[in-house]
N, C-alpha and C positions, 0 to 999 in steps of 0.2 A: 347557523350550524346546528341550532337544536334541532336533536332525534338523527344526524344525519355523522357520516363519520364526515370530519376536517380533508377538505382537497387537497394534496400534497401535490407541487409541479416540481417534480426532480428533474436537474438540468446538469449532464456531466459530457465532459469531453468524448468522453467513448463506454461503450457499454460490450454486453455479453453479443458476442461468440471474441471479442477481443476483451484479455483479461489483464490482470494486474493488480496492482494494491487497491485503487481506488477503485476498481469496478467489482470488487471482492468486497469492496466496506460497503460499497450500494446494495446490493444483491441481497448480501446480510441481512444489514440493517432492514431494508422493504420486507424481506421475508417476513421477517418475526415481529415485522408491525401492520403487516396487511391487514389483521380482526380490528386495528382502532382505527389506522387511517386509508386514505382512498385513492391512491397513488397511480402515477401517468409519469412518464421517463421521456424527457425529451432527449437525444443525445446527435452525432453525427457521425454520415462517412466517407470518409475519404478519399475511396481508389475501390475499396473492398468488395463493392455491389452487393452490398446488404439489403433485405427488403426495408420498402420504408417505414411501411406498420407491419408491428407483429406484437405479438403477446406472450409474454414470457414469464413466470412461475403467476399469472395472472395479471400480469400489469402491463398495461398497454404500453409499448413502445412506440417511438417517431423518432423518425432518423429523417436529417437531413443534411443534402453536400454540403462537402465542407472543401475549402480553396487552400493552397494549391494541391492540389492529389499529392497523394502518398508523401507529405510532410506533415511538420507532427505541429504545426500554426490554429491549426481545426478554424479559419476563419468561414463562419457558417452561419448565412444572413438569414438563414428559416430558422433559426433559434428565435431570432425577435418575432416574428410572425407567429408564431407558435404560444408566446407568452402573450402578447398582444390581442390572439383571439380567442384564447382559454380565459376561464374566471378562476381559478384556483382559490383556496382560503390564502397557500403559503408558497413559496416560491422556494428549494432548497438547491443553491449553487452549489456543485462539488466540485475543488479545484479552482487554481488562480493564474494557470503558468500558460494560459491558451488565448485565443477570442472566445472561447464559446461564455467562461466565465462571465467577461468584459459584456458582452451583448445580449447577457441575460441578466445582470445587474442594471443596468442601461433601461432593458425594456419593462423591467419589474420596477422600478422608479418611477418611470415613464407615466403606467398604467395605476403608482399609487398602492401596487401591492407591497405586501410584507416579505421581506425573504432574509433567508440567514445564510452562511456561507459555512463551508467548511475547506479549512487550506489543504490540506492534501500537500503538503511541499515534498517536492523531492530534489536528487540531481539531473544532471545533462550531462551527455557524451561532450558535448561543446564546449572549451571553456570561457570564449565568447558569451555564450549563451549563459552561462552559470557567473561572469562576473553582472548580468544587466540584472539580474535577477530584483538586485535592492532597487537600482532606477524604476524597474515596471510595475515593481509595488508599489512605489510612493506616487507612480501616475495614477495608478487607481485604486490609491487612497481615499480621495471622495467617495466612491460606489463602495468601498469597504465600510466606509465609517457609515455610509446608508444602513448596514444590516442590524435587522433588531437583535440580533445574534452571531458571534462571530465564534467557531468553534473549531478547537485544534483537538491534535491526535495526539500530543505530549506536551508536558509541560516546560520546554524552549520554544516550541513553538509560539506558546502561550508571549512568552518575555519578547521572545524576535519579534512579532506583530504588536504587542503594547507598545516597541520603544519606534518601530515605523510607523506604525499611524497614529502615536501621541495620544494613543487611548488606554483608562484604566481598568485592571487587570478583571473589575466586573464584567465588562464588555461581552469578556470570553468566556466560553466553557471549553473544561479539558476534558474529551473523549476519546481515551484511547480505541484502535482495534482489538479484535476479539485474538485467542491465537489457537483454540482449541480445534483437534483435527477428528474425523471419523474415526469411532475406535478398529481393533483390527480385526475382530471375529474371527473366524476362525481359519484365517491367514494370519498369522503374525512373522513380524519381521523376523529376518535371521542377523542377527548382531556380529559384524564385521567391526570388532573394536580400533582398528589400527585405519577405517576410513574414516577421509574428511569430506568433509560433504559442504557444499556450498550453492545457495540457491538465488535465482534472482534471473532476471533478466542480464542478455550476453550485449554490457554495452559497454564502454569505456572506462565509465564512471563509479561500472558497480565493482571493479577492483580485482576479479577473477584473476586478471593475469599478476597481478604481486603473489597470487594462494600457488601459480602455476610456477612461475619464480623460484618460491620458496622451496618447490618440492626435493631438489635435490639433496639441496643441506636437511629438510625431514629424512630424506633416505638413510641419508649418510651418518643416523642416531637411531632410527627407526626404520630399520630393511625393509620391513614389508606394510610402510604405509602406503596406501592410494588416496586419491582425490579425486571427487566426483563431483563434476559440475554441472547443475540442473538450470537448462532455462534453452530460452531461444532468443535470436535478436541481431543486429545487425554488424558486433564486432566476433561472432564466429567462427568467420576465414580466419583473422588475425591470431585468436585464441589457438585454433586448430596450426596454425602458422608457426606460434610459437613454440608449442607441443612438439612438433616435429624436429625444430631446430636446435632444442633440447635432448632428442631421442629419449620424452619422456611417453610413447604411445603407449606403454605397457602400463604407466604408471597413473595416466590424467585420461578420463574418461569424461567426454561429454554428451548428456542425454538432454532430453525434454520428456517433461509431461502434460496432455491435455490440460488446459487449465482448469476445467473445471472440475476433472477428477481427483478430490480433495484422498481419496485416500489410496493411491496409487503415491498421491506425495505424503500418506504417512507412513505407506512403507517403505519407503527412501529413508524419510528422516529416523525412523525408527529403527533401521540396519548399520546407521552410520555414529560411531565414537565419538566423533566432534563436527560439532558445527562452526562455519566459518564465513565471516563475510568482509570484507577488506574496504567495502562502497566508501568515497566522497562524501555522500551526504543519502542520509535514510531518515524521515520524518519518524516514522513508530511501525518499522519492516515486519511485514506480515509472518514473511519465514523465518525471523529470528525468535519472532512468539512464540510459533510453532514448535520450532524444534525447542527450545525453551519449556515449552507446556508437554513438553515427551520428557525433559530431566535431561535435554542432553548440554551439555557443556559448549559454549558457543564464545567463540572466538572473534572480537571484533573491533574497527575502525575506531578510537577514543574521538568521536566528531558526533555533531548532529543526535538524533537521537540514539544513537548506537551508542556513544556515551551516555547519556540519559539511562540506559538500561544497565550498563557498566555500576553508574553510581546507585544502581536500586540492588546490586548483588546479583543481576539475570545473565549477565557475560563478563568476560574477560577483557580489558581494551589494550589492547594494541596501539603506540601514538599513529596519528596519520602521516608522521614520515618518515615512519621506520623503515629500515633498509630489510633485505632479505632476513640476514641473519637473524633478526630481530623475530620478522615473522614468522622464521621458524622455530625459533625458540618458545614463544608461544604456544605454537603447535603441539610443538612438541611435549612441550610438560603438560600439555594437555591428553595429549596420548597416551601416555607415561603415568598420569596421576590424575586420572580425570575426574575434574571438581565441577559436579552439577550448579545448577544453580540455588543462591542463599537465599534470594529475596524474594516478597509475597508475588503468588500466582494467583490469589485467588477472587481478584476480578478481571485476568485476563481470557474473557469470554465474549462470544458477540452477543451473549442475553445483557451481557453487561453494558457493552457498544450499545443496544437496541434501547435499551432504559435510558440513556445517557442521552442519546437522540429525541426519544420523547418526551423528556425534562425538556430540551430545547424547544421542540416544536409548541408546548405547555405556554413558554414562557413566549416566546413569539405571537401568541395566538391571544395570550388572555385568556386559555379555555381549563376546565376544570380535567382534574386529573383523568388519563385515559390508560388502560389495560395494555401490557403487554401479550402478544402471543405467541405461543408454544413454539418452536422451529422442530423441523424432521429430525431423526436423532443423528444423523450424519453431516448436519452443517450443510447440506450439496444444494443444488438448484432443486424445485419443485416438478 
């Protein structure tokens, strides 16, 4: 590798024009490390009829199908093909809750390369699917304990993965997300102190409908609070279902924004008095940093990393099986007395995420310190 930048084979379940936490923390992170390393994105798809190569903020993409269409399994056998006839220096898995993980572990063993993983955990609409979660870890426990590097986005994650795979807490590195948004130029937001705002994908899990619940008993202390709820996804009917049976139309507003327009959602978050998130289970939620890194007051699940962030002073926690009232009691003295956040913000950045990444890649490699570089000043894709 002297004189030449380190090959990076990024391998993730799904990538850009479909977004999310994880495809947020890639993007990032490659951006602001493109001047050290030399990076190629394998990923796949599933239904959508994505091209299969293309090149995106400079980095070559490969996409390949993945089985069964439009389920969220991503089992995609050109992932192995992929690793098997590239030489990469490092192999960097993102994600553990899919096949594509599993068959990119697999074929970077296979071939003798180095690779390091990062967990990405989250929840599931399912709750099927969310009790197997411990079983599917410890099946591939072996290809886990393979990585020269095993790297979480908070520090439960850290403990959850040391006490499943019986490994010590060196093993890991803890890398949180960045949470910092485009600033607002000369748009800035209009401050609606009495809206809640809640962000996230529209699925089961992520709790929306206890925030939609709540709202009446907020009404019934707080007349003219609203609730805004930001995402898209496949429990929307039901959301909008419940709204209605409520006769809360005037009160619960559901939108989406482009994912990638990072500052269309800061002037969301930057309009709204409280933030709110009710989710099951959140590793280190992008939009609670976010709105977080703006000073707003965030309201959230005492679970998962949401409590993690609770106990650092950056939210409020809520228990996770508070009843209505509950939740809106929270709200409400939220709205009523709103208490920013205590606790340090001030390496929640992706320069921060981005250095945090190349310590690992560093240590996987055996290679001599290497440069961070600059990112655009908007965070956005290149």
């Amino acid at each position: 590798m002297t004189g030449a930048k380190p090959r990076v084979l990024t391998v993730t379940p799904r990538y850009l024009p479909e977004m999310g936490g994880v495809e947020s923390h890639v993007q990032q992170v490659m951006t602001r490390l493109a001047g050290a390393y030399e990076f190629t994105l394998v990923t796949s798809d599933n239904g959508l009829g994505l091209p299969p190569r293309e090149v995106l903020d400079a980095v070559p993409v490969l996409r390949v199908p993945a089985y069964p269409r439009g389920r969220d399994w991503r089992f995609a056998p050109g992932v192995t093909t992929a690793i098997t006839t590239s030489s990469p220096d490092l192999v960097h898995v993102q994600g553990v809750h899919t096949f594509v993980p599993v068959l990119a572990m697999r074929a970077a063993r296979r071939r003798g390369l180095p690779y390091v993983v990062t967990f990405h955990t989250g929840g599931h609409s399912s709750k099927a699917r969310s009790r197997i979660r411990g079983a599917q870890w410890r099946a591939i426990a072996p290809l886990l304990r393979g990585a020269r590097k095993l790297v979480c986005v908070a520090e439960f994650e850290r403990d959850l993965f040391s006490s499943v795979l019986g490994l010590p807490a060196e093993r890991f590195a803890v890398v949180p997300n960045g949470g910092e948004l485009p600033p607002a130029g000369d748009r800035p937001p209009v401050l609606v102190p009495h809206r809640i705002i809640s962000v996230g994908r529209l699925e089961r899990y992520k709790g929306h409908d206890r925030l939609i619940a709540a709202m009446p008993l907020v009404r019934a202390q707080v007349p003219d609070a609203e609730l805004l709820v930001v995402g898209a996804g496949p429990h929307e009917p039901a959301l909008r279902e419940q709204i209605r049976r409520r006769s809360l139309e005037d009160v619960v507003t559901i939108t989406a924004v482009p994912p990638t327009d990072r500052a269309a959602m800061g002037h969301l978050l930057g309009g709204a008095g409280v933030f709110a998130l009710m989710s099951e289970y959140e590793a280190h939620p992008l939009a609670v940093m976010e709105a977080v890194a703006l000073g707003k007051p965030a309201v959230v699940s005492d679970t998962s990393g949401l409590g993690e962030l609770a106990r650092r002073g950056l939210a409020h926690p809520v228990p996770q099986d508070a009843d209505d009232a509950a939740v809106a009691a929270a709200l409400v003295a939220q709205l009523r007395d709103p208490q920013p956040p205590s606790g340090p913000l001030e390496a929640a950045t992706w320069e921060a995420t981005a250095a945090g990444v190349a310590t690992v890649y560093r240590e996987a490699l055996g290679a001599s310190p290497l440069g961070v570089t600059s990112a655009p000043s908007d965070g956005g894709p290149r």
